[in-house]
VOGU-3710 file (C-alpha; in Angstrom, 3 decimals, decimal comma):
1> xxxxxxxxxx> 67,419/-29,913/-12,539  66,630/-30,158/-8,598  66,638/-26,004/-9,001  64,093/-25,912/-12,102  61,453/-28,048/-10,251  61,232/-26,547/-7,061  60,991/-23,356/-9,158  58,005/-25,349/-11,250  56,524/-25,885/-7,747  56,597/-22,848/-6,012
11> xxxxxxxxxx> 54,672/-20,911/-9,273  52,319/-23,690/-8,941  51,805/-23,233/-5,430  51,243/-19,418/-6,370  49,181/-19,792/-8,724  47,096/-22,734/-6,955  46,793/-20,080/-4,071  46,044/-17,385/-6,317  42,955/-18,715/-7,708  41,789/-20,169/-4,288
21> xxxxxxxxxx> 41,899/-16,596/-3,256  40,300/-15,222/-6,434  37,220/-17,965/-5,469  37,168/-17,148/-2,313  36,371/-13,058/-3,064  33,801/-13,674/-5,635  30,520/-12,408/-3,655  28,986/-15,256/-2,334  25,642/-13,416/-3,487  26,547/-14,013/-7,348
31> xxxxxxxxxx> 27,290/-17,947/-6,695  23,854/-18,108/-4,820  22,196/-16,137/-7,566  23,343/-18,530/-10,213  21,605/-21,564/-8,466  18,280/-19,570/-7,263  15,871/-20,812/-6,514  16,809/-24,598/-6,511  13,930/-25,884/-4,500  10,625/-24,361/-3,294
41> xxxxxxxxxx> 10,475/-20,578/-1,923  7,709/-19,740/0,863  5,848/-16,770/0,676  4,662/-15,834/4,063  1,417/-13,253/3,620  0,429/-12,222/7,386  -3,032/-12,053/7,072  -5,680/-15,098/6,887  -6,722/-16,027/3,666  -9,254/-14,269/1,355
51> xxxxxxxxxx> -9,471/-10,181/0,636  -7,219/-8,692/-1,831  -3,622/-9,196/-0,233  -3,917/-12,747/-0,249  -5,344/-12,566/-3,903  -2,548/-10,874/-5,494  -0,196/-12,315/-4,163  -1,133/-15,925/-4,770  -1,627/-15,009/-8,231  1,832/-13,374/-8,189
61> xxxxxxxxxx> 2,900/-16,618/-6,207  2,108/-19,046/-9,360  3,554/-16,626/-11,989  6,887/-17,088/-10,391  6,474/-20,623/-10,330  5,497/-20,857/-13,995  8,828/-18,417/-14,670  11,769/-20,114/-12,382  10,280/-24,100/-12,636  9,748/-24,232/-8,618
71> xxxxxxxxxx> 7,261/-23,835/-6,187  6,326/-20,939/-4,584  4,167/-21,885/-1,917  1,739/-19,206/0,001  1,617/-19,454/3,843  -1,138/-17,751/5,586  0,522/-16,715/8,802  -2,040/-14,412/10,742  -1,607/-12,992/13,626  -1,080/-9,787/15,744
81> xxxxxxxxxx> -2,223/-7,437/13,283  0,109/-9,153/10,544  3,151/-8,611/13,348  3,634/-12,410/13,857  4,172/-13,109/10,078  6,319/-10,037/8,949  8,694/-11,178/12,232  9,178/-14,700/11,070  10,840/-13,354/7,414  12,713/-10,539/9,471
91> xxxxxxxxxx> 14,722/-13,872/11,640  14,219/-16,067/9,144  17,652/-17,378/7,117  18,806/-15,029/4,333  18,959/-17,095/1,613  16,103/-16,212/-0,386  13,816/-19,149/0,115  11,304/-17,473/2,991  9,795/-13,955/1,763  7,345/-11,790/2,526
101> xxxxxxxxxx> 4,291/-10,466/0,201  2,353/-7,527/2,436  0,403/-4,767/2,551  1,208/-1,390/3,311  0,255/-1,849/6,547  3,297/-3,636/6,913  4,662/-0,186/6,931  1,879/1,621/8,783  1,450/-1,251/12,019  4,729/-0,086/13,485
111> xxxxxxxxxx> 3,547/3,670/14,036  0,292/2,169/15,846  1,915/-0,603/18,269  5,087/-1,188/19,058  6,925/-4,310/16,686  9,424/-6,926/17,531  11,368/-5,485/13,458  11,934/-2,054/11,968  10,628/-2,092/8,754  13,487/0,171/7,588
121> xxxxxxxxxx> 16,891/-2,097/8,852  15,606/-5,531/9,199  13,871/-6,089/5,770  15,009/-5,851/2,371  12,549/-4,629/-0,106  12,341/-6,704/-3,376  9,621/-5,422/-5,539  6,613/-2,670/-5,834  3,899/-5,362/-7,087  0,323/-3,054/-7,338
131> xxxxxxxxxx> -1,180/0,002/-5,566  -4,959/-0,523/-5,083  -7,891/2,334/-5,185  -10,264/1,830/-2,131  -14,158/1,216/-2,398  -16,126/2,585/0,058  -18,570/0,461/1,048  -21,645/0,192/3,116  -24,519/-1,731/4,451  -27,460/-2,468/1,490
141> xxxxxxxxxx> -29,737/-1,107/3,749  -28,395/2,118/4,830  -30,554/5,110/3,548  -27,736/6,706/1,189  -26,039/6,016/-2,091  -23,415/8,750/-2,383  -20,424/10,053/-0,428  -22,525/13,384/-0,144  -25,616/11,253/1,667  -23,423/9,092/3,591
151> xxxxxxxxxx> -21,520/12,661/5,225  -24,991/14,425/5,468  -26,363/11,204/7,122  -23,370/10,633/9,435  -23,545/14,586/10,563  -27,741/14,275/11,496  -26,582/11,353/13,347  -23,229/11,690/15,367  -21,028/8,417/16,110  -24,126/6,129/14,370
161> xxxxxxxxxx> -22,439/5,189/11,672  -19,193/2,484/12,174  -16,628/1,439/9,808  -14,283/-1,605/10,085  -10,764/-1,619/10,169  -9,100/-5,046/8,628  -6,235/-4,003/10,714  -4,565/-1,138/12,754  -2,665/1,664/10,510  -4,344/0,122/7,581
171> xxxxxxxxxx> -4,331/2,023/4,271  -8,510/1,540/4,636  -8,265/2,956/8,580  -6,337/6,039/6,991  -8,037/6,261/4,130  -11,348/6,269/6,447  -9,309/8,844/8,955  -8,598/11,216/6,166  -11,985/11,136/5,002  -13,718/11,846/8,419
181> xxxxxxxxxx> -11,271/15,119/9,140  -12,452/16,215/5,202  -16,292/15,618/6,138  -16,553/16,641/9,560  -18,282/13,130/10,092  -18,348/10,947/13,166  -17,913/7,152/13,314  -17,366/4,525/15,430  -14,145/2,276/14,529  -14,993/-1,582/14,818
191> xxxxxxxxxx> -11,391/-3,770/14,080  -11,491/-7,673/12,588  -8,894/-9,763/12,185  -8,424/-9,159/8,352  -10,709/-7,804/5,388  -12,655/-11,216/4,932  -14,625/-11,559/8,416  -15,024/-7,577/7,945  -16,805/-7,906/4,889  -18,719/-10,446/6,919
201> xxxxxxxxxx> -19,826/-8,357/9,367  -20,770/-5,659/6,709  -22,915/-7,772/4,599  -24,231/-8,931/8,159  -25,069/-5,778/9,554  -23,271/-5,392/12,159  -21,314/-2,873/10,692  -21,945/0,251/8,768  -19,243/0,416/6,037  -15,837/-0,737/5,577
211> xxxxxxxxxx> -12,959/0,778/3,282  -10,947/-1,989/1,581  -9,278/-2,294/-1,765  -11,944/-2,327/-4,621  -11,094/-6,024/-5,536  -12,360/-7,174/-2,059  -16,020/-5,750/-2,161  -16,663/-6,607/-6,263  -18,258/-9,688/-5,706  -20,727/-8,414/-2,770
221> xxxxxxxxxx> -21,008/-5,203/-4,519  -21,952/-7,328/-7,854  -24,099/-9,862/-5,913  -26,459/-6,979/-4,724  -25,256/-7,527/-0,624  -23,621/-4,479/-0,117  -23,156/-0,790/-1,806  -19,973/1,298/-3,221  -20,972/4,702/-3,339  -17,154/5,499/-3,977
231> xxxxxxxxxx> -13,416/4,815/-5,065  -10,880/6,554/-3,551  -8,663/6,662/-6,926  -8,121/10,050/-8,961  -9,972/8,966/-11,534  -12,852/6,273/-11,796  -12,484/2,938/-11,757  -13,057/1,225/-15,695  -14,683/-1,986/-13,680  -16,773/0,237/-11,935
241> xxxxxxxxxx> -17,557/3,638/-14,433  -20,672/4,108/-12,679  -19,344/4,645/-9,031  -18,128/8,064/-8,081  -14,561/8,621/-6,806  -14,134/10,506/-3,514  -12,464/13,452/-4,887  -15,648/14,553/-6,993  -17,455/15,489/-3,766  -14,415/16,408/-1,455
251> xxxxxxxxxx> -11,847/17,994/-3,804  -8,074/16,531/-4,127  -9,188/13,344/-1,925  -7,475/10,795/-3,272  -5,921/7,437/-1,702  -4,336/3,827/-2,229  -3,353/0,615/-0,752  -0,883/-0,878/-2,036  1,766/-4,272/-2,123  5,352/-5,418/-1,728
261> xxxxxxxxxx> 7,615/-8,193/-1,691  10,681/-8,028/0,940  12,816/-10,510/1,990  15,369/-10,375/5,327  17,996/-7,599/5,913  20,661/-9,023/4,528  19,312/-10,773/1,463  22,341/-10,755/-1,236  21,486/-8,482/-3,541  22,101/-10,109/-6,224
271> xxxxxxxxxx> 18,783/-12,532/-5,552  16,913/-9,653/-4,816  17,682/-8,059/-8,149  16,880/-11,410/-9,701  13,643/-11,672/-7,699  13,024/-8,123/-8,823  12,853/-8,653/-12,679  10,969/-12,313/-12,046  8,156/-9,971/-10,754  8,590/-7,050/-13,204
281> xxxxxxxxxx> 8,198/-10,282/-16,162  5,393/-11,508/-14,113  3,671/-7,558/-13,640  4,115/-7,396/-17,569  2,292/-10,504/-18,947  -1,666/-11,350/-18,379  -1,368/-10,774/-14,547  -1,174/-7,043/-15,766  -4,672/-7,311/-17,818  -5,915/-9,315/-14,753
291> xxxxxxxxxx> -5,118/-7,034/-12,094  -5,605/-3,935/-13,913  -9,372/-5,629/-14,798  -9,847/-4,984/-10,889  -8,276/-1,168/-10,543  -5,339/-2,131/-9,692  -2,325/0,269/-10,684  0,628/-1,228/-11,674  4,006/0,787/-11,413  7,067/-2,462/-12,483
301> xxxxxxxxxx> 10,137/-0,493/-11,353  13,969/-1,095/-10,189  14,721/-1,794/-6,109  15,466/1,853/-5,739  12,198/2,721/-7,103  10,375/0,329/-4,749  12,480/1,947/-1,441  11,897/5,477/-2,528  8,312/4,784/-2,906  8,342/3,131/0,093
311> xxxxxxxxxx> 10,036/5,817/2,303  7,548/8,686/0,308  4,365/7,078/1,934  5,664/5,968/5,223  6,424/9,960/5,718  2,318/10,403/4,730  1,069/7,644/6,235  2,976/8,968/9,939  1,401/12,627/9,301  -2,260/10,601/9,498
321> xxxxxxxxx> -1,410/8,388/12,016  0,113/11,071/13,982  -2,423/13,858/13,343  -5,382/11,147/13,858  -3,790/9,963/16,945  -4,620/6,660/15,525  -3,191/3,864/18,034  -3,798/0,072/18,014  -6,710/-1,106/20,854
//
């Protein structure tokens, strides 16, 4: 009898320590996915508020609170040319709860200055959320309404005109590069802290033009204080059918900001994949009509989609940055 029990014992002991071990191998990523999110997720956007970055992704920011049932709460953190902000994701803890919603100057930055991250090992990219056509705008007053007047203009008059840059490496600064090498133009570079006090100084005069996302300059370009005399999209723009693109003056010009969500390195994949279809749903309901109202592109797509995409236009965007010589002040 003494013989049976301890028998009894030692499979239960096996067993006991069996499924302890079978718990303890589960990926903790899977347990944490389960429970994500169970209380409210920041989303850190590097940039001060206002301009398009901030705009999508605070509209992105309450669809994902509508879908999951908590908060995800936008925090402005500007600074450095959006280096401060993309460095406090990079150390912050990987758990899901602190991401990052940027620009692709988020990409761009680091081949301009030198960064406290690598975008490449200390981030891990979540989700492709829009690519943006540029408007090209300039001051009311300026004596031209085309992209032909505006590069006849700016060749009478050598280093007259001056564009803004929101921030160094931008997709506008390239965009703006690529477009003086195809011109032969001239222009004085003028960088502000973000798109908003640019568009200040444009409608100002203080500046001559500025190259921004197309969403950013609607509302001056509606209210009459400033002019778009081009996208930089393929095709035109539905919201704006009367404005030229680039490309139908300077042939196979064609350009685009666009927007991600990351989180930290070592995000379990399993919550990024989760986070991933939250903003595919969220890309495929009205924010979709609203976004594409504004010529915004929108691409929904896996993880490996987004870093394939992702390493595609860094390997551009250093051939303009490289070939421009284009280095932060």
């Amino acid at each position: 009898m003494l013989r049976i029990f301890a028998a009894r014992s030692r499979v239960a002991a096996l067993t006991l320590a069996g499924v302890t071990l079978a718990a303890a191998v589960i990926p903790a990523g899977s347990a944490l996915a389960d429970t994500w999110p169970s209380k409210q997720v920041r989303v850190l956007i590097p940039f001060p508020p206002g301009g398009t970055l901030d705009t999508v992704g605070r509209l992105l920011a309450q669809k994902l609170t509508e879908q999951t049932g908590q908060q995800f709460v936008v925090e402005n953190r500007a600074g450095g040319n959006g280096i401060i902000g993309a460095d406090a994701v990079a150390k912050a803890p990987a758990d899901g709860y602190t991401l990052l919603f940027n620009a692709s100057t988020f990409t761009t930055t680091p081949m301009t200055m030198k960064a406290p991250f690598d975008v490449i090992k200390d981030y891990q990219p979540i989700a492709l959320v829009a690519q943006a056509p540029l408007a090209v705008a300039v001051n009311k007053d300026l004596p031209f309404n085309d992209i032909k007047g505006m590069l006849t203009y700016a060749r009478a008059h050598p280093g007259k005109l001056s564009f803004a840059v929101g921030s160094t490496g931008s997709a506008g600064q390239l965009a703006t590069e690529m477009l003086r090498r195809a011109g032969n133009m001239e222009y004085l570079v003028v960088p502000y802290k973000g798109s908003a006090p640019a568009y200040q100084g444009l409608v100002g005069g203080m500046i001559s033009g500025f190259i921004d996302p197309i969403l950013g300059s609607m509302s001056y370009y509606k209210g009459g204080m400033l002019k778009s005399v081009a996208v930089t999209s393929k095709s035109r723009v539905p919201t704006l059918p009367d404005v030229p693109t680039v490309g139908e003056t300077v042939p196979g010009y064609e350009f685009y900001s666009w927007y991600g969500l990351w989180g930290p390195s070592k995000l379990p994949m399993d919550i990024a994949k989760k986070l991933n279809a939250e903003v595919n749903k969220a890309l495929a309901g009205d924010m979709r009509e609203r976004l594409e109202q504004q010529g915004l592109v929108l691409q929904p797509g896996s993880i490996d989609d987004f870093v394939a995409f992702q390493r595609d236009d860094m390997a551009r965007s250093q051939k303009i940055v490289t070939e421009g010589n284009i280095r932060a002040e």
